[in-house]
C-alpha positions in Angstrom: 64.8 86.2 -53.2 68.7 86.5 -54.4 70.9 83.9 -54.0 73.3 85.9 -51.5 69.7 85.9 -49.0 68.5 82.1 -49.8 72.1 81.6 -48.6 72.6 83.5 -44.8 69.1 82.1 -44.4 69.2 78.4 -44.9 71.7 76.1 -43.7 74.2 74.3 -45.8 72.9 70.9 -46.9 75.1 68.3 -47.2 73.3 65.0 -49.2 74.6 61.8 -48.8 72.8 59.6 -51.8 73.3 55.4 -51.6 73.2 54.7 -48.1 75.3 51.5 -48.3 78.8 50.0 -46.7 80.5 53.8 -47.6 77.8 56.2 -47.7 76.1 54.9 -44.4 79.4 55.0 -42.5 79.6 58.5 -43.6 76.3 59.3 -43.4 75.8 57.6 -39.6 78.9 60.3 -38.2 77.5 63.1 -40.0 73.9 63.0 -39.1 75.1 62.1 -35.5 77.6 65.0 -35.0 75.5 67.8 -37.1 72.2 66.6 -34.9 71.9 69.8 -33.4 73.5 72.3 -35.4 72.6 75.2 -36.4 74.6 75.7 -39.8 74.7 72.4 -41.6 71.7 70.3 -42.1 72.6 66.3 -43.1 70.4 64.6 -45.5 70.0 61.0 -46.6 68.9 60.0 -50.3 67.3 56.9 -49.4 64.2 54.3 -50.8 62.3 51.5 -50.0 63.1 49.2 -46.8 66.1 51.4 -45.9 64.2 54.7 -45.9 61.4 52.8 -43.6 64.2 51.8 -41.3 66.2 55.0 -40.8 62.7 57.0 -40.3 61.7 54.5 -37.6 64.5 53.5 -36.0 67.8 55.7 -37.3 70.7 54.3 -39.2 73.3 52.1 -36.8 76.8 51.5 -37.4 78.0 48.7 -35.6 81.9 46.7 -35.6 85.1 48.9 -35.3 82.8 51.8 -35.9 80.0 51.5 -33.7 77.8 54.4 -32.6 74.4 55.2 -31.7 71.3 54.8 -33.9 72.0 58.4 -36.1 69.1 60.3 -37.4 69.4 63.3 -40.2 67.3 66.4 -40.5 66.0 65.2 -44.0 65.5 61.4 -44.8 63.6 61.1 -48.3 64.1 59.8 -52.2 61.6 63.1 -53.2 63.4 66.0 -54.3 60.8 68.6 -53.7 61.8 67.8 -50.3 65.5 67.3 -50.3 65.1 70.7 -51.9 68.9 72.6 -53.0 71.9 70.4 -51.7 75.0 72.5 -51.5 77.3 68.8 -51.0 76.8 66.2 -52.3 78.5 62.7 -51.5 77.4 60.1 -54.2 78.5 56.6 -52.9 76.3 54.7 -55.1 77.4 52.0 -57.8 79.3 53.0 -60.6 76.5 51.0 -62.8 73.8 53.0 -61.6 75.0 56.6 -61.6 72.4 57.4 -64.1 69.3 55.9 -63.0 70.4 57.4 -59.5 71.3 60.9 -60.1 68.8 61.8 -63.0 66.2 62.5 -60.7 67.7 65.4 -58.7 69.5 67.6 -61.5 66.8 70.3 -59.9 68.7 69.8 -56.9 72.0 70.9 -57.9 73.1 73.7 -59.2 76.2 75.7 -60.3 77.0 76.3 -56.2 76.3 72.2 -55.8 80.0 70.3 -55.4 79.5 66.8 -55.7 82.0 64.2 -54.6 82.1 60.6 -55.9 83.3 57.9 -53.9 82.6 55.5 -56.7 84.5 52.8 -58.0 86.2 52.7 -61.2 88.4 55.3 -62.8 85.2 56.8 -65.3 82.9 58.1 -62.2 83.6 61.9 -62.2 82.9 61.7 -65.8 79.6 60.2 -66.2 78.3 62.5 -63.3 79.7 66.0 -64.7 77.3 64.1 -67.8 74.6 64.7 -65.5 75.6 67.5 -63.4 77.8 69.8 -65.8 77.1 73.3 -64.2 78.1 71.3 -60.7 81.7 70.8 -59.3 82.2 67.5 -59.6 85.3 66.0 -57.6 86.8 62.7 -57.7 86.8 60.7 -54.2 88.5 57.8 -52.7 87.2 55.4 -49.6 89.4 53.2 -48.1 87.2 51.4 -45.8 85.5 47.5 -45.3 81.9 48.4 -44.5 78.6 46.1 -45.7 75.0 46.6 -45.3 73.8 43.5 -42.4 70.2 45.0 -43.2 68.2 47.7 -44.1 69.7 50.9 -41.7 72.6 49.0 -40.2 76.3 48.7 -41.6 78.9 46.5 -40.2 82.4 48.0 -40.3 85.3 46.0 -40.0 88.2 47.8 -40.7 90.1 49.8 -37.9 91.8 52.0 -40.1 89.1 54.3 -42.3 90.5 57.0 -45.0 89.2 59.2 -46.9 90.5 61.3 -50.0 88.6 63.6 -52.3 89.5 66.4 -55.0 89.9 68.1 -58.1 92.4 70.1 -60.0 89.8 72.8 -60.0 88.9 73.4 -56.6 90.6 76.3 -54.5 92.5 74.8 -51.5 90.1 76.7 -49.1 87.2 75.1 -50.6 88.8 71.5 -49.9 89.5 72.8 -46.6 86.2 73.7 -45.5 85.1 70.2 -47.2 87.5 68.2 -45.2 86.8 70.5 -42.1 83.0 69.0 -41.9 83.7 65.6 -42.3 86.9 65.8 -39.9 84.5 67.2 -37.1 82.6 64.3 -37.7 84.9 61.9 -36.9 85.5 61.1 -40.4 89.3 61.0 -41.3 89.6 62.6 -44.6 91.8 64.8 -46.4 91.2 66.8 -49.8 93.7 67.2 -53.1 94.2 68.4 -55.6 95.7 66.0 -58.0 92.6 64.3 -58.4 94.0 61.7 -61.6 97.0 60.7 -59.3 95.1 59.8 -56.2 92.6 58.1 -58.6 94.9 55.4 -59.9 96.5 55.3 -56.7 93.0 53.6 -55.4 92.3 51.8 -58.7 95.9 49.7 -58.1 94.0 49.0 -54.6 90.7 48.0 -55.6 90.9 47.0 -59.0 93.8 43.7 -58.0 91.8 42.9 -54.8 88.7 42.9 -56.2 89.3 41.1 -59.6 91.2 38.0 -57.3 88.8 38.1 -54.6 86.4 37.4 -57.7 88.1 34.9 -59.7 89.5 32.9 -57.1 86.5 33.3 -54.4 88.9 34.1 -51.4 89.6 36.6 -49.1 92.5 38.9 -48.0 93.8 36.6 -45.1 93.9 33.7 -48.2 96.3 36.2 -50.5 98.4 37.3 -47.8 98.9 33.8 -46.4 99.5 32.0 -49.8 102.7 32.9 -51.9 101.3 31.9 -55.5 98.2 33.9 -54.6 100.0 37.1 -53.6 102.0 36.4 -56.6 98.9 36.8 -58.7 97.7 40.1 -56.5 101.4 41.5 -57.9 100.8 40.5 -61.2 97.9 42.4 -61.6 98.9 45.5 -60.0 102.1 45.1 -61.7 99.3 45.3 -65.5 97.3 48.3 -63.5 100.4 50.0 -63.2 101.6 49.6 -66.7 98.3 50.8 -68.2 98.4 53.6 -65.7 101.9 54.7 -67.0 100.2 54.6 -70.6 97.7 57.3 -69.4 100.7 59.3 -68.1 100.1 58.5 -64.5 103.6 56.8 -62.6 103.9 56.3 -59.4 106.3 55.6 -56.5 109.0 52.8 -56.7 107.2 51.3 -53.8 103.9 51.5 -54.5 103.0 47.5 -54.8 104.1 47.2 -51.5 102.5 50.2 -49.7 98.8 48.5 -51.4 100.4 44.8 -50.0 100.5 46.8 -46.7 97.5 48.6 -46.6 95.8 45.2 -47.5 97.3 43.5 -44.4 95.5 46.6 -42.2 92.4 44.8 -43.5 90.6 41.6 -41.3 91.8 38.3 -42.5 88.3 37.9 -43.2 87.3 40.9 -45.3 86.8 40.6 -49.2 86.2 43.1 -51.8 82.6 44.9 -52.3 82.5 43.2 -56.4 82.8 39.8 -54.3 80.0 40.1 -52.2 78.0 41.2 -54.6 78.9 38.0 -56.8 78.3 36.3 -53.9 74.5 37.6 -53.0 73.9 37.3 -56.4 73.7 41.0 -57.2 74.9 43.6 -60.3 78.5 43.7 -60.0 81.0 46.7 -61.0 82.7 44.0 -63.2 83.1 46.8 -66.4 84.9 49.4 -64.0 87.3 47.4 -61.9 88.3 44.5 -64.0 87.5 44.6 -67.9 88.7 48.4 -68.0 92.1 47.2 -67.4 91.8 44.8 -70.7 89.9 47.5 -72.8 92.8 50.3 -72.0 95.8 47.6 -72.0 94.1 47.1 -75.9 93.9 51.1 -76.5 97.3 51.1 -75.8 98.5 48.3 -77.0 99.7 46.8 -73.4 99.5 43.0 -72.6 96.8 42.1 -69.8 97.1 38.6 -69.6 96.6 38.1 -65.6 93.6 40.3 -66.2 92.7 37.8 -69.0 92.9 34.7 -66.8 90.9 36.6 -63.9 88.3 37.7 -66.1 88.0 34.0 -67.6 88.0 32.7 -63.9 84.9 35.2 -63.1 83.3 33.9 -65.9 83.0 30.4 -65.3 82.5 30.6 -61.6 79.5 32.8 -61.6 78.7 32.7 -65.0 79.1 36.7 -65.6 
């Protein structure tokens, strides 16, 4: 059967793999919105207790973002059942993109694009590794979503973004991309300056998540204590000089466009490398807080906030 067949007779599979805080809140609106449709089949690449969970019962967004118990047209960690995925939205960690995505290179193919709403700067990288005949296209999620258990996330942000892209993809591609998650209810917007929207998240995540860290606080501590937001600054203020070392600048007021997206966040909320510290879990340590130090070396740049927050890391949970 040609390709141009297999194509007007199946629907268009859009995968969502790592069914955590990001990929289960978009996961949840997509499976919900495309229950029924006759053109785009949602499917979750999911193990163990969560896979259980979402087969019995669904998989339930609750907080801000609260919706009924959603349930895709494929829920499996077998590829000979996922089959050909024409989308793919990788949200799991940046650590385990290998061990992950290894098992489904029969899945994807030169028509597969594959969007990475990872962590870290080095993402699209490792996966076009994995996947080279794939589009791979770098993704930002600005969102504060955690697993409470097995086929539930709690969101608890009000204000939930979504940017994706690559230099390579035709605008009407991005389009139709953005057009699926849109219907869902997902706000999200393609470009294609992929580098520039990169670093524009890694001055986000990369500060919050290296103090949140060090210091074990939360955003309501930073924002409400001067000599703590005076450390945030000083680490965006190394991000941004190792980011103008790559070529990347960016607007005059860029620290304080971050400083006000944080305040959009619960006093409460803490960053996703902090909770993991906390549980006792892997952490994306490498990606969001010794990168800074290993480029600021490569280019001969001075880290030493990044130094001190590294150190701090280190003795409090012995990483």
């Amino acid at each position: 059967m040609s390709k141009e067949v297999k194509k007007i007779m199946t629907k268009t599979s859009v995968a969502i793999m790592g069914i955590g805080g990001v990929g289960g809140y978009l996961g949840a609106r997509l499976a919900l919105f495309y229950r029924n449709a006759s053109e785009i089949a949602i499917i979750f690449i999911a193990r163990g207790e969560t896979l259980k969970e979402i087969e019995l019962h669904g998989l339930e967004l609750r907080g801000t973002a609260q919706i009924n118990p959603a349930i895709p047209a494929i829920v499996s960690d077998d590829p000979d059942k996922i089959g050909h995925i024409d989308l793919l939205i990788c949200c799991v960690k940046n650590y385990d993109i290998e061990n992950a995505l290894l098992r489904y290179k029969d899945c994807v193919d030169e028509d597969t694009i594959v969007i990475s709403f990872l962590n870290g700067m080095e993402s699209p990288e490792k996966i076009k590794k994995i996947f080279p005949q794939a589009s791979v296209w770098a993704g930002c999620a600005y969102i504060v979503s955690t697993v409470v258990k097995p086929g539930v996330i709690s969101v608890s942000s009000t204000v939930n973004r979504f940017y994706f892209g690559s230099e390579d993809a035709q605008g009407s591609v991005l389009g139709k991309v953005a057009g699926i998650l849109n219907a869902a209810g997902i706000e999200a917007q393609g470009t294609k300056d992929e580098q520039q929207m990169l670093w524009e998240k890694f001055m986000f995540i990369s500060p919050f998540a290296t103090i949140t860290s060090a210091l074990d606080i939360t955003v309501g501590t930073i924002l409400h204590d001067e000599q703590k937001k005076q450390v945030l600054v000083d680490l965006m203020l190394e991000v941004q000089a190792v980011a103008n070392a790559s070529g990347i600048y960016f607007d005059k007021d860029i620290i304080q466009k971050r400083i006000d997206r944080l305040a959009l966040l619960p006093p409460e909320a803490t960053a996703s490398m902090h909770n993991d510290f906390r549980k006792g879990n892997r952490t994306e340590l490498y990606s969001l807080t010794r990168y800074v130090i290993e480029l600021g070396e490569k280019f001969n740049i001075r880290t030493p906030v990044y130094q001190s927050m590294l150190t701090a890391i280190q003795i409090r949970w012995g990483a």
